[in-house]
C-alpha positions as CSV (number, residue, x, y, z in Angstrom):
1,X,87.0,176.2,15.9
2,X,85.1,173.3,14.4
3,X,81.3,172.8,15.7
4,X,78.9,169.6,16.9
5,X,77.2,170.7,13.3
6,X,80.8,170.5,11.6
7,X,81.5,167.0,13.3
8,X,77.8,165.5,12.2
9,X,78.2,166.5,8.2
10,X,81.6,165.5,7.8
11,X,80.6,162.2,9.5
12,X,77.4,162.3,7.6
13,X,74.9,161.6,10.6
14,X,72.9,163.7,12.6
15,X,73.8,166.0,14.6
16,X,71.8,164.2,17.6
17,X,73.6,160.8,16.6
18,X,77.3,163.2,16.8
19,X,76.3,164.2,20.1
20,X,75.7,161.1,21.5
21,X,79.0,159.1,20.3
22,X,80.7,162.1,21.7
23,X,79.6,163.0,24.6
24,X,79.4,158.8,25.5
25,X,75.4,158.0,25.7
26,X,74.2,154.6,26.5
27,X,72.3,154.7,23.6
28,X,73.7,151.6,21.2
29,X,75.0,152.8,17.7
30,X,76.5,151.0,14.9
31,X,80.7,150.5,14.8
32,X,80.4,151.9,11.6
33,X,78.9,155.2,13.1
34,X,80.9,155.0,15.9
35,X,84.1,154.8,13.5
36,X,83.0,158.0,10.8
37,X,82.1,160.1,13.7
38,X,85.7,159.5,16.0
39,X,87.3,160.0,12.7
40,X,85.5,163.4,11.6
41,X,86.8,164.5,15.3
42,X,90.3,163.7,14.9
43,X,90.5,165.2,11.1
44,X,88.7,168.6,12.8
45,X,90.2,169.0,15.9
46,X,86.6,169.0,17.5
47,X,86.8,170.0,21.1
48,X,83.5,169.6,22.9
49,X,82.4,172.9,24.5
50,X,82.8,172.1,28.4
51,X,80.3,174.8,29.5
52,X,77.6,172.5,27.3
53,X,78.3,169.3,28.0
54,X,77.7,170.7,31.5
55,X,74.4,171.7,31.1
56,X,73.5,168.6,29.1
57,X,74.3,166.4,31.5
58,X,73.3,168.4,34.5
59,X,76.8,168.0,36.1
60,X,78.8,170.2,37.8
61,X,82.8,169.3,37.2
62,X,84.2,172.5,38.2
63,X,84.8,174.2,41.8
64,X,85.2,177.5,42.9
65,X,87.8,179.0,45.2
66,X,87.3,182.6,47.2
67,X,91.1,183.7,48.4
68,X,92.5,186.9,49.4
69,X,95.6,186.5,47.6
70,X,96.8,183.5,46.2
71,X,100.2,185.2,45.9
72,X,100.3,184.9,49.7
73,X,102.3,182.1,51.0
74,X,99.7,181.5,53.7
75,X,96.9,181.5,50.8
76,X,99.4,179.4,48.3
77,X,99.9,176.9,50.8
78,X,96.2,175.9,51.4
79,X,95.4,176.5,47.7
80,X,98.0,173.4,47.3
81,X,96.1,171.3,49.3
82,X,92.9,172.2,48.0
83,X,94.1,171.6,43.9
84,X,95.2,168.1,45.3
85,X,91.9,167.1,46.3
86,X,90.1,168.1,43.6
87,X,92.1,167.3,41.0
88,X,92.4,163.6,42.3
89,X,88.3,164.3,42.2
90,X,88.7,165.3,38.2
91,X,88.0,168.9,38.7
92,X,88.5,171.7,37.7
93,X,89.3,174.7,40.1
94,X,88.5,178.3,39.5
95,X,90.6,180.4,42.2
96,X,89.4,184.2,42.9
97,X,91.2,186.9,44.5
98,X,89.5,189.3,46.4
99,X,92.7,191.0,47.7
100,X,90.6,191.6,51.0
101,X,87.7,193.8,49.5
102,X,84.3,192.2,50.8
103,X,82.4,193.8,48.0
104,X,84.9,192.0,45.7
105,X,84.3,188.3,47.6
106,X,80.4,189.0,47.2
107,X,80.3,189.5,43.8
108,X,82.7,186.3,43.1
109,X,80.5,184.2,45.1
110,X,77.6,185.5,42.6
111,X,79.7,184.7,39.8
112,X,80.5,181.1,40.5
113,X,77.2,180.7,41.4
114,X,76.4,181.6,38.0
115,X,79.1,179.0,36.5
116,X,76.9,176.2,38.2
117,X,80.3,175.0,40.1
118,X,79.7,172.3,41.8
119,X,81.7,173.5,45.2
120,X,82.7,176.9,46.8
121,X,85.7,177.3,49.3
122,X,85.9,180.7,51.0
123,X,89.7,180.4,52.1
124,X,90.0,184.2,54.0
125,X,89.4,185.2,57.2
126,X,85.7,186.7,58.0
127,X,85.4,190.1,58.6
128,X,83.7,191.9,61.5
129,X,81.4,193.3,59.2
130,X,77.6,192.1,60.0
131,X,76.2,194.1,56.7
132,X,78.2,191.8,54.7
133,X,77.9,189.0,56.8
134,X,74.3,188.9,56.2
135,X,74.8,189.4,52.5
136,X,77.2,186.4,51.8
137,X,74.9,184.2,54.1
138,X,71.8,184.8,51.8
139,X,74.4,184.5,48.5
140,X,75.5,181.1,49.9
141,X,72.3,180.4,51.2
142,X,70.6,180.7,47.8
143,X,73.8,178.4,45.8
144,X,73.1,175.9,48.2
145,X,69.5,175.6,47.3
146,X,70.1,175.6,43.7
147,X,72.6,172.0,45.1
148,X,75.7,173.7,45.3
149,X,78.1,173.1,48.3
150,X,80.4,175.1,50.7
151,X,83.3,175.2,53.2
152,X,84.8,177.7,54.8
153,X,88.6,178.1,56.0
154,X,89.0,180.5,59.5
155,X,86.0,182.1,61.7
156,X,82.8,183.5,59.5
157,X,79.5,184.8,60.4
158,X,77.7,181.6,59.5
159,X,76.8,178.3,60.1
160,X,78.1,175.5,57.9
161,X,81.2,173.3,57.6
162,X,84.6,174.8,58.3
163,X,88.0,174.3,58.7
164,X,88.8,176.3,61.8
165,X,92.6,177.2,62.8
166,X,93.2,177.8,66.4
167,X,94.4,180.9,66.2
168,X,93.7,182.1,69.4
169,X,95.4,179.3,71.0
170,X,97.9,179.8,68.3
171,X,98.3,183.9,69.6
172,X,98.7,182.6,73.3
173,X,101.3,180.1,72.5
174,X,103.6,182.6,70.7
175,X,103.2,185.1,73.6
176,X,103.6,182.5,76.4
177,X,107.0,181.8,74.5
178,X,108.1,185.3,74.5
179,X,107.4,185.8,78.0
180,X,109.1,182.6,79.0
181,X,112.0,183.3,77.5
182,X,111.9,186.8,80.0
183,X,110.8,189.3,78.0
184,X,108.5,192.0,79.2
185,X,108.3,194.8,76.8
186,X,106.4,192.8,73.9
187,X,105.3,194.5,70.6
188,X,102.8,192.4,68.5
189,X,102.9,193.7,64.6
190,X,98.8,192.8,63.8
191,X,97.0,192.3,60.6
192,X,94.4,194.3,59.0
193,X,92.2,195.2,61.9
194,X,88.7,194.3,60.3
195,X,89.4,190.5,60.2
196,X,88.8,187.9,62.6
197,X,92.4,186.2,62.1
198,X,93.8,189.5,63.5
199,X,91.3,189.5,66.3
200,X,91.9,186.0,67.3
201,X,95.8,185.8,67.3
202,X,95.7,189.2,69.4
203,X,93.4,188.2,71.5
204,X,95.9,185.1,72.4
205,X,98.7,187.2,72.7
206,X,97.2,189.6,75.1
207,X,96.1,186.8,77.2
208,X,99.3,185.1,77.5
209,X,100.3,188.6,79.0
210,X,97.7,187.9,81.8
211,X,98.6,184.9,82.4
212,X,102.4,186.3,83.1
213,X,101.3,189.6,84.9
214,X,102.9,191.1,82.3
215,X,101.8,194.9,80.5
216,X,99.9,194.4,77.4
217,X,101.6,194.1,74.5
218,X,101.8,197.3,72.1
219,X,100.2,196.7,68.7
220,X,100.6,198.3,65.7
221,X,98.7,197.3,62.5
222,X,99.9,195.9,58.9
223,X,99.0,194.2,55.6
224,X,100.3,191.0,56.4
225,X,103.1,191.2,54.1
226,X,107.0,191.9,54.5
227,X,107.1,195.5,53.3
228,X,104.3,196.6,55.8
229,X,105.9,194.2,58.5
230,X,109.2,196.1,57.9
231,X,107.5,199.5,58.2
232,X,105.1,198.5,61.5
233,X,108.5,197.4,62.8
234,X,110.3,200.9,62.4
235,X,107.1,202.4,63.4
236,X,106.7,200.0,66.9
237,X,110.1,200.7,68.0
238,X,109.9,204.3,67.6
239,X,107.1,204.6,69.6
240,X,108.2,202.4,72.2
241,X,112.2,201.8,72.2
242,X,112.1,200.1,75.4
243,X,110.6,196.8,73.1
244,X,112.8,193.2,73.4
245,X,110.8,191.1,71.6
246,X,108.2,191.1,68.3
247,X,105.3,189.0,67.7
248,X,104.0,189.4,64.1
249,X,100.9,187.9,63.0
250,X,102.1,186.1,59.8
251,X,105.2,185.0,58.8
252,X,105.8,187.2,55.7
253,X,105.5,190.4,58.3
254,X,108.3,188.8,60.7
255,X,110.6,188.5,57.6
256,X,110.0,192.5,57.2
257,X,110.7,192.5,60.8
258,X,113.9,190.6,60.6
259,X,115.0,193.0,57.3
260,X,114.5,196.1,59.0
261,X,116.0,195.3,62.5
262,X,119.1,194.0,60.4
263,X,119.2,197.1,58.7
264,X,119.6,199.1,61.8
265,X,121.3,197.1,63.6
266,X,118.9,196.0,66.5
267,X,119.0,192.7,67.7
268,X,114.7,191.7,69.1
269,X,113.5,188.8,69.5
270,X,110.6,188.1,66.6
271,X,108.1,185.2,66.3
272,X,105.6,184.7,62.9
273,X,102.8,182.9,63.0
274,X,101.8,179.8,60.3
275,X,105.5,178.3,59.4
276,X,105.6,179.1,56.0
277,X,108.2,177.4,53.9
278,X,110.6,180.2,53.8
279,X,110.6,180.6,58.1
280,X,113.8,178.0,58.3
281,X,115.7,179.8,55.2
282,X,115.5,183.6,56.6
283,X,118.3,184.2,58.6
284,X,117.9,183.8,61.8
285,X,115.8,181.0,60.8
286,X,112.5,181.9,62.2
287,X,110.6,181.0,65.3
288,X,106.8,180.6,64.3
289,X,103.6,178.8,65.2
290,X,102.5,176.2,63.1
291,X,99.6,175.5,61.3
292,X,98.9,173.0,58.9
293,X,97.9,174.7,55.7
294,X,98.0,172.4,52.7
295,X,96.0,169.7,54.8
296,X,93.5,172.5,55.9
297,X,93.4,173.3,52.4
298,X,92.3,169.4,51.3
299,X,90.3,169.0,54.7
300,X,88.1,172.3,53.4
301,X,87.8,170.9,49.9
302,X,87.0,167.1,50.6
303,X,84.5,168.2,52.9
304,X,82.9,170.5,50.0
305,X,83.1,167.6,47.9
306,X,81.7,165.1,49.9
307,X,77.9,164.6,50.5
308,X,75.7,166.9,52.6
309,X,75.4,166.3,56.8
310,X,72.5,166.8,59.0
311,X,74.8,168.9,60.7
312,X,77.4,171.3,59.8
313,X,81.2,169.8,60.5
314,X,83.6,171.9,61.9
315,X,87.0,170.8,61.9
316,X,89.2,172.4,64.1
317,X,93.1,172.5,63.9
318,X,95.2,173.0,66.5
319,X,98.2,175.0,66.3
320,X,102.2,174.6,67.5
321,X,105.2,176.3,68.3
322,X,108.3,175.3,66.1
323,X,111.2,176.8,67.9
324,X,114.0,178.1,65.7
325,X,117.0,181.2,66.2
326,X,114.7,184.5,65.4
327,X,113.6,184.1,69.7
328,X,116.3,184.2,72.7
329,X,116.3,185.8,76.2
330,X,116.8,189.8,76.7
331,X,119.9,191.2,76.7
332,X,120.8,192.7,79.9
């Protein structure tokens, strides 16, 4: 790969002269310059090194971004709406998976901090976990110092901006569906037990029960995704056969839940949570609450992008039930 060095002696200038016709300096220089050096470019294939340019000019052009899984459909959806935003803003977006292991998501905040990106969006749930609660607040604490900016997607142990889903609302409006349509026996297939977006939607769920005098729902805990929704679902209704209807935290764990009662033949009542795009295709298509997630995805990133507030912002985003064929009444 051709060098600045390579650029400036088949040009014949300096390579300080190169450098600035390159990297587009104010300082004047001669057409003639201007011409040998754009020319010694092209005939090398010169590509400037991105990393210094960066520290030249003291600019950050690239953004980081902390998911759990991009493979997700929840995760790829607001990942889409964060690349839109800052690609429309010329940059460049490093995505990092930490496949829900905390140590993982502290040691990739450290590394973009190292990068000098200019940005950091933490896209996963928080975890009930003050020990590393208190270490990502002193990580992000210290980036920010050094000028860097953050926003978080979902409920974290710190103060800042945020994109904040109502997923408690969110939980109460999928249980106040099942229990209008009649049901009684309600089984609720949770996430992951050590993040706040399980605690939340549960935590609706259960209170729509209240609110209908109704038993609490029984709760048995997955990986938000299908094949662990499709096991929690053989699991739930052998423990408790008497169940009419399913709740499941995230729509990829109500597909499993639709696979597995097909499979045996069991017709329940089952309501995801976020709409993904596959919830109308599945057959039935699939009742689920609604959340935004490529627009929470560019509110998180233009508010990382945009200048610092006095105060942190926290945008909250509400959360509706789209009705579809997966929900009905019991069967006598």
């Amino acid at each position: 790969m051709a060098t600045l060095d390579d650029v400036a002696r088949r040009a014949g200038v300096s390579t300080a002269t190169a450098s600035r016709i390159i990297n587009g300096s104010s300082k004047p220089v001669s057409a003639q310059l201007r011409d040998r050096v754009e020319a010694a470019v092209a005939d090398l294939h010169y590509v400037p090194n991105a990393h210094a340019r960066q520290l030249a000019r003291s600019e950050r052009t690239a953004v980081g971004v902390v998911v759990h899984d991009v493979s997700d459909p929840y995760f790829a959806e607001i990942t889409r709406g964060l690349q839109r935003v800052a690609t429309t803003d010329g940059r460049l977006v490093i995505i990092c998976n930490t496949y829900r292991d905390p140590a993982r998501e502290l040691d990739y905040v450290e590394l973009l901090r190292a990068h000098q990106v200019a940005a950091m969006v933490l896209a996963g749930s928080g975890y009930h976990d003050p020990g590393f609660a208190r270490a990502l607040r002193g990580k992000l604490r210290a980036y920010e110092l050094s000028g860097g900016r953050v926003a978080v997607i979902g409920r974290h142990d710190r103060t800042g901006d945020a994109v904040v889903p109502d997923n408690e609302s969110g939980g109460f409006l999928a249980g106040e569906h099942l229990y209008a349509l009649g049901h009684r026996d309600i089984g609720v297939i949770a996430g992951p037990r050590n993040l706040t977006t399980t605690t939340d939607r549960l935590t609706g769920i259960r209170r729509a029960a209240r609110a209908h005098r109704r038993p609490p729902p029984k709760v048995v805990y997955a990986d938000f995704d299908r094949d662990s929704g499709a096991a929690a679902t053989a699991d739930l209704l052998a423990a408790h056969p008497r169940v009419t209807a399913i709740a499941a935290l995230n729509d990829s764990m109500a597909v499993g839940a639709l696979a597995h009662l097909r499979a045996v033949g069991r017709r329940v009542s089952v309501i995801g949570f976020d709409d993904m795009p596959i919830a109308r295709d599945v057959t039935p298509a699939l009742t689920t609450i609604r959340l935004p997630l490529a627009d929470m995805g560019a509110l998180a990133m233009s508010l990382a992008l945009s200048a610092p507030s006095p105060s942190p912002r926290v945008e909250r985003v509400p959360a509706e039930l789209v009705r579809r064929e997966s929900t009905f009444p019991p069967e006598e």
